[in-house]
PyMOL Python script that loads the backbone (N, CA, C, O; Angstrom):
from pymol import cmd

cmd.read_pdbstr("""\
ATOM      1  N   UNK A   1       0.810  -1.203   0.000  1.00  0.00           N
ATOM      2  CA  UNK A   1       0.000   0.000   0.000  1.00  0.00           C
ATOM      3  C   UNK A   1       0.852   1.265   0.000  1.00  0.00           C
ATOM      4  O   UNK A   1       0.299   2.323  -0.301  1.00  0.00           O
ATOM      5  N   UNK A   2       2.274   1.252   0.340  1.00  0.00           N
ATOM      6  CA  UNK A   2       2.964   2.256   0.506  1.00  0.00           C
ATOM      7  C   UNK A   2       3.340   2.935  -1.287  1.00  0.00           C
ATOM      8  O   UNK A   2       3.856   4.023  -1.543  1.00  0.00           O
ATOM      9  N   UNK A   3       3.054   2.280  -1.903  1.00  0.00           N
ATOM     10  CA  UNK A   3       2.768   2.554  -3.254  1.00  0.00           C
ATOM     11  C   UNK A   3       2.075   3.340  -3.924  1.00  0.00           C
ATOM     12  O   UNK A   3       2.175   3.657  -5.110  1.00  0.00           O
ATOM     13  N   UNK A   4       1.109   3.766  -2.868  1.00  0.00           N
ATOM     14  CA  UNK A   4      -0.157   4.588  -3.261  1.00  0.00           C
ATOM     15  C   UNK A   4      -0.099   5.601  -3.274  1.00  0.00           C
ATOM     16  O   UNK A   4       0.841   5.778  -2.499  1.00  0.00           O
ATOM     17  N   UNK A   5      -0.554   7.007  -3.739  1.00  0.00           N
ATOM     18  CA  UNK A   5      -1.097   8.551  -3.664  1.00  0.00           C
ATOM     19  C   UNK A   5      -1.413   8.466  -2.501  1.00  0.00           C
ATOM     20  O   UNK A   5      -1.038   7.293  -2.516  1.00  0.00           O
ATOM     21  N   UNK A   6      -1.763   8.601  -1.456  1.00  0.00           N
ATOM     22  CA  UNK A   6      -2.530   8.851  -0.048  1.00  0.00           C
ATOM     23  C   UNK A   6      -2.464  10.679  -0.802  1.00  0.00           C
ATOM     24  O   UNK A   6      -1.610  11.385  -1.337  1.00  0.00           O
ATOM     25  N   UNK A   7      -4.086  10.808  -0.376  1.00  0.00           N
ATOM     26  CA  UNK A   7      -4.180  12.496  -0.283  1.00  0.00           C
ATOM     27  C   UNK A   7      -5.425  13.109   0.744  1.00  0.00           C
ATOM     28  O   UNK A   7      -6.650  12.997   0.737  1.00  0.00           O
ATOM     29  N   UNK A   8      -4.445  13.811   1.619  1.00  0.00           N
ATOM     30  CA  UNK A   8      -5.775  14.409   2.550  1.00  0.00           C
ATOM     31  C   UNK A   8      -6.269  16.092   1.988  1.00  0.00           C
ATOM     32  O   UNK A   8      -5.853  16.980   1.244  1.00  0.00           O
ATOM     33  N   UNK A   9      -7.614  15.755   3.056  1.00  0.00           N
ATOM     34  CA  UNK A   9      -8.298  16.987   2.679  1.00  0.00           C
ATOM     35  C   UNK A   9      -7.524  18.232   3.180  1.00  0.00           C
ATOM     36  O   UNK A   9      -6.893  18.431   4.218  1.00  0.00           O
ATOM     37  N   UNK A  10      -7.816  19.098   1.964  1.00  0.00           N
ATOM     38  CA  UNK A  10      -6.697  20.479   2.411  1.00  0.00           C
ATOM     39  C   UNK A  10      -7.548  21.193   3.622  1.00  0.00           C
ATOM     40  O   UNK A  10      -7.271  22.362   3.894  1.00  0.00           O
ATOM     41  N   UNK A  11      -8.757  20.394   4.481  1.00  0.00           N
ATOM     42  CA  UNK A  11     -10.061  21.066   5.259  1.00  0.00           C
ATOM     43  C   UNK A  11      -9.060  20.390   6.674  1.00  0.00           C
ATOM     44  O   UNK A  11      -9.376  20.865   7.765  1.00  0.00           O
ATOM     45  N   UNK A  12      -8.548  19.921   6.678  1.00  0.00           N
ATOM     46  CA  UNK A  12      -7.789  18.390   7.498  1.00  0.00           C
ATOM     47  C   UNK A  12      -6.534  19.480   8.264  1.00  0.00           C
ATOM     48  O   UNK A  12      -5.716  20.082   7.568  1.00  0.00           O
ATOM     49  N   UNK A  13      -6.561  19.564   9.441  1.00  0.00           N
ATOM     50  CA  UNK A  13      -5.399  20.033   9.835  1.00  0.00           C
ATOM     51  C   UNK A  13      -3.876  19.688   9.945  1.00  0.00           C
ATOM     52  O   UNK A  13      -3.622  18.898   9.036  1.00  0.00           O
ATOM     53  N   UNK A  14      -3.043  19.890  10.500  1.00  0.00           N
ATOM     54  CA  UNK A  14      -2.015  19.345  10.752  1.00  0.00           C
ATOM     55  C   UNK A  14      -1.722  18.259  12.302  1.00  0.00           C
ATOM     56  O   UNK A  14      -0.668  18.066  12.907  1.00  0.00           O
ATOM     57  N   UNK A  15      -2.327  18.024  12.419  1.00  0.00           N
ATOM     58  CA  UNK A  15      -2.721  17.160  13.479  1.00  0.00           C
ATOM     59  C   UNK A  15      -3.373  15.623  13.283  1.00  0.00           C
ATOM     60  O   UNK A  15      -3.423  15.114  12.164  1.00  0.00           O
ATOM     61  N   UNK A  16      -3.795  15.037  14.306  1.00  0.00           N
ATOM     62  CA  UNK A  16      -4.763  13.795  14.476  1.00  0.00           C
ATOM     63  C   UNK A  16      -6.425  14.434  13.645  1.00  0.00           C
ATOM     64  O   UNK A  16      -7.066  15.469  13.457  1.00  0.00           O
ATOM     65  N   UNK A  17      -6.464  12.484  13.296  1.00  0.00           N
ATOM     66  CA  UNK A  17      -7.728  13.025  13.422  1.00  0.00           C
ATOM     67  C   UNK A  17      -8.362  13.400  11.396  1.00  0.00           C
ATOM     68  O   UNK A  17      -9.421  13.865  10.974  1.00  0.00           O
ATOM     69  N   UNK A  18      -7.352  13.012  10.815  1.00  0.00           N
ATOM     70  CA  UNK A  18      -7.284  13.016   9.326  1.00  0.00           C
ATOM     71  C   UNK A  18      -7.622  11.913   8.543  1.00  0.00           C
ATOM     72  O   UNK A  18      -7.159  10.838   8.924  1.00  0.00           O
ATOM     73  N   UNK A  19      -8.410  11.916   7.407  1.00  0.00           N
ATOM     74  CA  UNK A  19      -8.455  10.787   6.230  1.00  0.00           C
ATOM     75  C   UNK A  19      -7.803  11.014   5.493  1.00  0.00           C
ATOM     76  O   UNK A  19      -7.366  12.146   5.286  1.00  0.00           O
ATOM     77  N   UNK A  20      -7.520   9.995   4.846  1.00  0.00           N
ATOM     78  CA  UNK A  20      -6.834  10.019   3.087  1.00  0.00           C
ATOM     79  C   UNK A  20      -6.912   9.286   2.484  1.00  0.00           C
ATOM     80  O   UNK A  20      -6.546   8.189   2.907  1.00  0.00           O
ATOM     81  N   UNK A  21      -7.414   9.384   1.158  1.00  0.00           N
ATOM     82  CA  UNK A  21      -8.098   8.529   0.129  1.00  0.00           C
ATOM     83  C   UNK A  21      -6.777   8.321  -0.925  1.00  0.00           C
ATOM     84  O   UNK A  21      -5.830   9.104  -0.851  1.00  0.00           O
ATOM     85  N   UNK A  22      -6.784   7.237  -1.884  1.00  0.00           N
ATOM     86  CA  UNK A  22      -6.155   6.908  -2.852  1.00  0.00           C
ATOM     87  C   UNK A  22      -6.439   5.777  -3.874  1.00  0.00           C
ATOM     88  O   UNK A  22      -6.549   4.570  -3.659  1.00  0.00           O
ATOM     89  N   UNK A  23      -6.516   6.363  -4.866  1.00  0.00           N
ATOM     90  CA  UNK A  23      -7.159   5.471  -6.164  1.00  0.00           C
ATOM     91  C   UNK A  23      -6.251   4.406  -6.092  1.00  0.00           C
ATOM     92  O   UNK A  23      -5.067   4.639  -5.851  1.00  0.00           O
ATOM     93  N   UNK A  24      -6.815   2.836  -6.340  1.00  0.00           N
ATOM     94  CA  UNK A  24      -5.747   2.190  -6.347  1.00  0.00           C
ATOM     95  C   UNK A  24      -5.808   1.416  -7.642  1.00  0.00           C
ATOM     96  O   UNK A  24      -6.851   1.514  -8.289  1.00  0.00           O
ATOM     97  N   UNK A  25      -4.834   0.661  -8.109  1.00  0.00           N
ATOM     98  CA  UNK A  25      -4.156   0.368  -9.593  1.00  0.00           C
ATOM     99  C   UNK A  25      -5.667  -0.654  -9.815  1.00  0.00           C
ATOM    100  O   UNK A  25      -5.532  -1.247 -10.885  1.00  0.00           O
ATOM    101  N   UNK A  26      -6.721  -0.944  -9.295  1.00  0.00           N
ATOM    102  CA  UNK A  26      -8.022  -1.645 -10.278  1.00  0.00           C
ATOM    103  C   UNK A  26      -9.120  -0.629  -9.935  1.00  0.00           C
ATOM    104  O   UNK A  26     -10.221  -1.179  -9.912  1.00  0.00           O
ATOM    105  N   UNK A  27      -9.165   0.791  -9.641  1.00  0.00           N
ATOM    106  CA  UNK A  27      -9.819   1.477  -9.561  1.00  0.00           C
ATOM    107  C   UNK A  27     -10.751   1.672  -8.415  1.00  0.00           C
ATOM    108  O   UNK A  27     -11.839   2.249  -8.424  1.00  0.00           O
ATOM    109  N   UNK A  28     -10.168   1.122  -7.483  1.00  0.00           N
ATOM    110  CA  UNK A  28     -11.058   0.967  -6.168  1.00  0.00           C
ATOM    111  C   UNK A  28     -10.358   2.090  -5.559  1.00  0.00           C
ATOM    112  O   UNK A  28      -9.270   2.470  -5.992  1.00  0.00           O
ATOM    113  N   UNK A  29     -11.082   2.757  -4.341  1.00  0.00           N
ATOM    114  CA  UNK A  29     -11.010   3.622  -3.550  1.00  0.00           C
ATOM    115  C   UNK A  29     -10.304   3.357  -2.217  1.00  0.00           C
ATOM    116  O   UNK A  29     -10.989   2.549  -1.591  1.00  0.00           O
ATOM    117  N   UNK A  30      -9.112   3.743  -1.468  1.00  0.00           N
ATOM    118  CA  UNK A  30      -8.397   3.323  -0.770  1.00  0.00           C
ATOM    119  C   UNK A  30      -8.995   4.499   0.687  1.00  0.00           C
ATOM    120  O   UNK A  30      -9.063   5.692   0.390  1.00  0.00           O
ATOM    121  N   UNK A  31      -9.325   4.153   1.922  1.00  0.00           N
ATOM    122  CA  UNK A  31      -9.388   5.494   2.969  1.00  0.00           C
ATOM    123  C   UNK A  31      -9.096   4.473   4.353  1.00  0.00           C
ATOM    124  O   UNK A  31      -9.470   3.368   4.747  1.00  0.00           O
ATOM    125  N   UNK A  32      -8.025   5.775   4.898  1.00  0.00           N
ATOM    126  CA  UNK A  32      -7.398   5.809   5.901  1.00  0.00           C
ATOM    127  C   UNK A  32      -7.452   6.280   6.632  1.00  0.00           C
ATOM    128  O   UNK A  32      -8.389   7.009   6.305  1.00  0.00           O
ATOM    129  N   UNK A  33      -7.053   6.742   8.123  1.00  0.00           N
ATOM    130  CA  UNK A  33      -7.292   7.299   9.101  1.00  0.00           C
ATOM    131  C   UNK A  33      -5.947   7.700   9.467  1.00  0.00           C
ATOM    132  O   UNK A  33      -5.040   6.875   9.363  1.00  0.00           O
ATOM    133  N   UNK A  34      -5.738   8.774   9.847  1.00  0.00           N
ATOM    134  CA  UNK A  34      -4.096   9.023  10.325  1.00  0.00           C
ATOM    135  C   UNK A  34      -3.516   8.796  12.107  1.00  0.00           C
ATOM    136  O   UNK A  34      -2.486   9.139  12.686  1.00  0.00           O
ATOM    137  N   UNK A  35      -4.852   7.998  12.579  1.00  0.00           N
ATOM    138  CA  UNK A  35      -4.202   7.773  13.600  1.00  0.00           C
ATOM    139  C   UNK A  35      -4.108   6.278  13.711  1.00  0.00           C
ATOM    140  O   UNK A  35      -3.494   5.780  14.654  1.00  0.00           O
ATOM    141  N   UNK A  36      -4.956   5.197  12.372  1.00  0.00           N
ATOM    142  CA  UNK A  36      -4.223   4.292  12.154  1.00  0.00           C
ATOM    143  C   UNK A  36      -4.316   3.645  10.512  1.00  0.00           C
ATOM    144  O   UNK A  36      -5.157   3.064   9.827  1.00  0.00           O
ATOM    145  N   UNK A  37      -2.896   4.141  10.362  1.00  0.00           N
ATOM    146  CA  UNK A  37      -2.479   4.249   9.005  1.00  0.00           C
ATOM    147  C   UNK A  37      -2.463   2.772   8.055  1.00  0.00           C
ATOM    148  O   UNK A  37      -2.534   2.631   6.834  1.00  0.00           O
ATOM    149  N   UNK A  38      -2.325   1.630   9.298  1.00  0.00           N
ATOM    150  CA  UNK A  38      -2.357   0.787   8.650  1.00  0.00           C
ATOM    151  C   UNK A  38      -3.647  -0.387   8.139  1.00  0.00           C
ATOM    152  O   UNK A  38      -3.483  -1.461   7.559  1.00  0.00           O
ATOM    153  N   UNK A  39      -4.711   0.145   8.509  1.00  0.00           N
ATOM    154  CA  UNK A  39      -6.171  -0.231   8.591  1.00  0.00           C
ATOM    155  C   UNK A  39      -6.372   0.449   7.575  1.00  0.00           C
ATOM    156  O   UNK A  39      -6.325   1.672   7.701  1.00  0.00           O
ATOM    157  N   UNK A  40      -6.637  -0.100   6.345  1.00  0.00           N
ATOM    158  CA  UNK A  40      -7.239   0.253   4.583  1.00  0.00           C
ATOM    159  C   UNK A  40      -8.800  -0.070   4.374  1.00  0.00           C
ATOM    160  O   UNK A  40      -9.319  -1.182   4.472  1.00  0.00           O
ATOM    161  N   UNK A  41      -9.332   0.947   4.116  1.00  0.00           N
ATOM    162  CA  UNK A  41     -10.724   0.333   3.897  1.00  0.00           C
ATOM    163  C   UNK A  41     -11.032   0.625   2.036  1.00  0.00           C
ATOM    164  O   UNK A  41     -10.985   1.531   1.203  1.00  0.00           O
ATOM    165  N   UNK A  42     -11.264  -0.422   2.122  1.00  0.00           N
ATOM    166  CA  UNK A  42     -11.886  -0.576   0.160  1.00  0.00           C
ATOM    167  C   UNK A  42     -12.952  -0.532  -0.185  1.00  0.00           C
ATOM    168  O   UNK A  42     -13.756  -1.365   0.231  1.00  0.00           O
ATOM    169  N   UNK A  43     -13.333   0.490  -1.092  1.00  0.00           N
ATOM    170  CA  UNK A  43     -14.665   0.822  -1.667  1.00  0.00           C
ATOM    171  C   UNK A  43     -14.526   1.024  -3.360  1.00  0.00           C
ATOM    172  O   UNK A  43     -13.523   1.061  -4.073  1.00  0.00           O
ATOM    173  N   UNK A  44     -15.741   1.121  -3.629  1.00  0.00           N
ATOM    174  CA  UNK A  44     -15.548   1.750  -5.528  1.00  0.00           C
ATOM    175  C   UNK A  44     -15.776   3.150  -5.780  1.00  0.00           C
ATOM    176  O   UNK A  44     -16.022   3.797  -4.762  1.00  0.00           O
ATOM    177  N   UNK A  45     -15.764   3.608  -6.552  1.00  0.00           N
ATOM    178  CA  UNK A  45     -16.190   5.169  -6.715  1.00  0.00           C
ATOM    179  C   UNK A  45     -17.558   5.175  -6.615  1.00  0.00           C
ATOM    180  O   UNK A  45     -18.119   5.965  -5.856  1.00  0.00           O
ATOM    181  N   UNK A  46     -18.257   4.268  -7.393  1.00  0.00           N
ATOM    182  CA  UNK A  46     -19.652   4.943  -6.750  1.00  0.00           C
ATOM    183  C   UNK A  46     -20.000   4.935  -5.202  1.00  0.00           C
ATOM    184  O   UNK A  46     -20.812   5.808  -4.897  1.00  0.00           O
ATOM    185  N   UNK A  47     -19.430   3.900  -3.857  1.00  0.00           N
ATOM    186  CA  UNK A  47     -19.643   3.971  -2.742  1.00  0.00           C
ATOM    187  C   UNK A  47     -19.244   4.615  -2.089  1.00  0.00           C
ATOM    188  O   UNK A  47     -19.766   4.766  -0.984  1.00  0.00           O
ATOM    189  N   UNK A  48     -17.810   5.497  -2.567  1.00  0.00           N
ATOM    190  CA  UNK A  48     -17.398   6.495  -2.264  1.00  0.00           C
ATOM    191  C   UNK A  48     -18.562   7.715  -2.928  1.00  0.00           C
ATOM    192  O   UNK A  48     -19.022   8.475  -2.076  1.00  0.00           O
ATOM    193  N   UNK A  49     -18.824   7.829  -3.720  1.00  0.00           N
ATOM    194  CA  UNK A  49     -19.853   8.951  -4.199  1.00  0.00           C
ATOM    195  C   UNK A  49     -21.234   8.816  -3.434  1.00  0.00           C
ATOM    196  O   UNK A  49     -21.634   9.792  -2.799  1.00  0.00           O
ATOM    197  N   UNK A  50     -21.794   7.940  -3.457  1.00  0.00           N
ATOM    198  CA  UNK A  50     -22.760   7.914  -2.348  1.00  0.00           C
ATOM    199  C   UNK A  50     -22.423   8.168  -0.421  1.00  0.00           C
ATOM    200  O   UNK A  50     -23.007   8.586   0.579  1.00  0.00           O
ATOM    201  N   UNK A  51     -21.709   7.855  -0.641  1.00  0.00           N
ATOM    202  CA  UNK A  51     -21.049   8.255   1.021  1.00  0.00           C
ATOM    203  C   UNK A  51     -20.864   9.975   1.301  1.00  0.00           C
ATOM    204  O   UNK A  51     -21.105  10.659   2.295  1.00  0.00           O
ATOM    205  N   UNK A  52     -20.366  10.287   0.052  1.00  0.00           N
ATOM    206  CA  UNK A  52     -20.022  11.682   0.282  1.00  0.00           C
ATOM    207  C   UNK A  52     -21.828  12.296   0.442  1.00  0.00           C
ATOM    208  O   UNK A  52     -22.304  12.851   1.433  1.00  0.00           O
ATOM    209  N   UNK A  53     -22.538  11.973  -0.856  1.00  0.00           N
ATOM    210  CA  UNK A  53     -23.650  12.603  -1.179  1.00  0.00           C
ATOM    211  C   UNK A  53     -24.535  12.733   0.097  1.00  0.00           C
ATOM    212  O   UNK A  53     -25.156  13.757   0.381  1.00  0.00           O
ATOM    213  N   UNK A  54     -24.526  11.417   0.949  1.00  0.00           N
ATOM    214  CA  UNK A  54     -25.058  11.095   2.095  1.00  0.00           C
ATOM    215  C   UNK A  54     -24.592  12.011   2.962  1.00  0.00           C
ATOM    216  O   UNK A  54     -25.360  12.313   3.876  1.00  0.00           O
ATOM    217  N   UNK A  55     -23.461  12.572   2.919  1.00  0.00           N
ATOM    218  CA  UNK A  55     -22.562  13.328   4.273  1.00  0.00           C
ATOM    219  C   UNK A  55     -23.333  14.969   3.435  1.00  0.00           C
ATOM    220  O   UNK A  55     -23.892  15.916   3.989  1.00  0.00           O
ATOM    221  N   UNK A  56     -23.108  14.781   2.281  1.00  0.00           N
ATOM    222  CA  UNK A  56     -23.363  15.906   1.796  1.00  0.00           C
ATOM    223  C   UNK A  56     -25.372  16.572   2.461  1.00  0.00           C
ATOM    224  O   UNK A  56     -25.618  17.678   2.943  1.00  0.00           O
ATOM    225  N   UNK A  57     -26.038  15.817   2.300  1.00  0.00           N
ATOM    226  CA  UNK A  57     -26.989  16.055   2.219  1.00  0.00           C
ATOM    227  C   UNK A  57     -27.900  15.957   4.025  1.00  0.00           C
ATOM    228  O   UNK A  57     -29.088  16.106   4.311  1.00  0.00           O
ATOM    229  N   UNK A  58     -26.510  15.603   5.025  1.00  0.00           N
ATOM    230  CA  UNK A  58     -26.793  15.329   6.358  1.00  0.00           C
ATOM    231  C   UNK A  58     -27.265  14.369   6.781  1.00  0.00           C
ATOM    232  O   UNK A  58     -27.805  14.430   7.886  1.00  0.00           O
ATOM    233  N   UNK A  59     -27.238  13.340   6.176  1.00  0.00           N
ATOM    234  CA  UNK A  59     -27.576  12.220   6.489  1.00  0.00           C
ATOM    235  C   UNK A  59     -27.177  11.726   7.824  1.00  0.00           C
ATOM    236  O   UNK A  59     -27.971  11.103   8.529  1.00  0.00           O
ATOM    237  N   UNK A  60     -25.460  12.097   8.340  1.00  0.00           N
ATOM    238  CA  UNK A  60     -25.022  11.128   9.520  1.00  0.00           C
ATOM    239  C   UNK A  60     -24.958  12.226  10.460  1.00  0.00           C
ATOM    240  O   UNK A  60     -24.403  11.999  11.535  1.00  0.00           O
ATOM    241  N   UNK A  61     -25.545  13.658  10.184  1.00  0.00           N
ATOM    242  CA  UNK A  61     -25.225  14.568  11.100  1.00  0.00           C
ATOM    243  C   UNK A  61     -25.318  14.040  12.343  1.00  0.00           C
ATOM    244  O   UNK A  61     -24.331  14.161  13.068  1.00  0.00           O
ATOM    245  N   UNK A  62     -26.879  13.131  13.016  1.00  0.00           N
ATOM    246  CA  UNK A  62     -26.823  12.515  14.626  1.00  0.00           C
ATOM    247  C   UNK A  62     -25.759  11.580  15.133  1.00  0.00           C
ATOM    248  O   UNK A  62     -25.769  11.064  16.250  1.00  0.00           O
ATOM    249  N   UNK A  63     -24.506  11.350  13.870  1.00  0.00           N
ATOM    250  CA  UNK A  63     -23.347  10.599  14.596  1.00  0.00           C
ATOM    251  C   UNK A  63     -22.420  11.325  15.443  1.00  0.00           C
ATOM    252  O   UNK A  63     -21.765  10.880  16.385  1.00  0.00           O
ATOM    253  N   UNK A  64     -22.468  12.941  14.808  1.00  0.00           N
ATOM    254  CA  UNK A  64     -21.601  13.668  15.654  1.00  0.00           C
ATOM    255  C   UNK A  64     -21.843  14.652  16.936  1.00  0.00           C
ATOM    256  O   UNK A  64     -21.132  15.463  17.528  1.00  0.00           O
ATOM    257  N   UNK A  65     -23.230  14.177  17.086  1.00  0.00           N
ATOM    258  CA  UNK A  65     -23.656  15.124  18.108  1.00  0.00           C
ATOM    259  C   UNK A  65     -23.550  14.116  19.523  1.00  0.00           C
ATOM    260  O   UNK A  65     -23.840  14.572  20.629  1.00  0.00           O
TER     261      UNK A  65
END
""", "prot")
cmd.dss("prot")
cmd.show_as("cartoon", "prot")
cmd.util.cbc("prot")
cmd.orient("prot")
């Protein structure tokens, strides 16, 4: 995996507490956590696009309250 693009959000501070996504060589979606880097979770672009749309539209807002 150390092979990969890892890219975080420029919204993402310099600290804990960060994701980072990376396309990987069969087109699947790679996301990470920066406080543990070595736990990969695999998705496709559309489950990544629905995930966002979902976040987008407030769907998980009662997870963070």
């Amino acid at each position: 995996m150390s092979d990969l693009n890892w890219q975080k959000s420029s919204y993402s501070s310099e600290s804990a507490n960060c994701l980072y996504l990376a396309a990987g060589p069969d087109r699947s979606i790679k996301l990470r956590e920066s406080d543990e880097p070595d736990v990969v979770i695999t998705t496709t672009p559309g489950g990544l696009r629905a995930l966002l749309c979902g976040i987008k539209e407030g769907e998980f807002d009662h997870l963070t309250r």
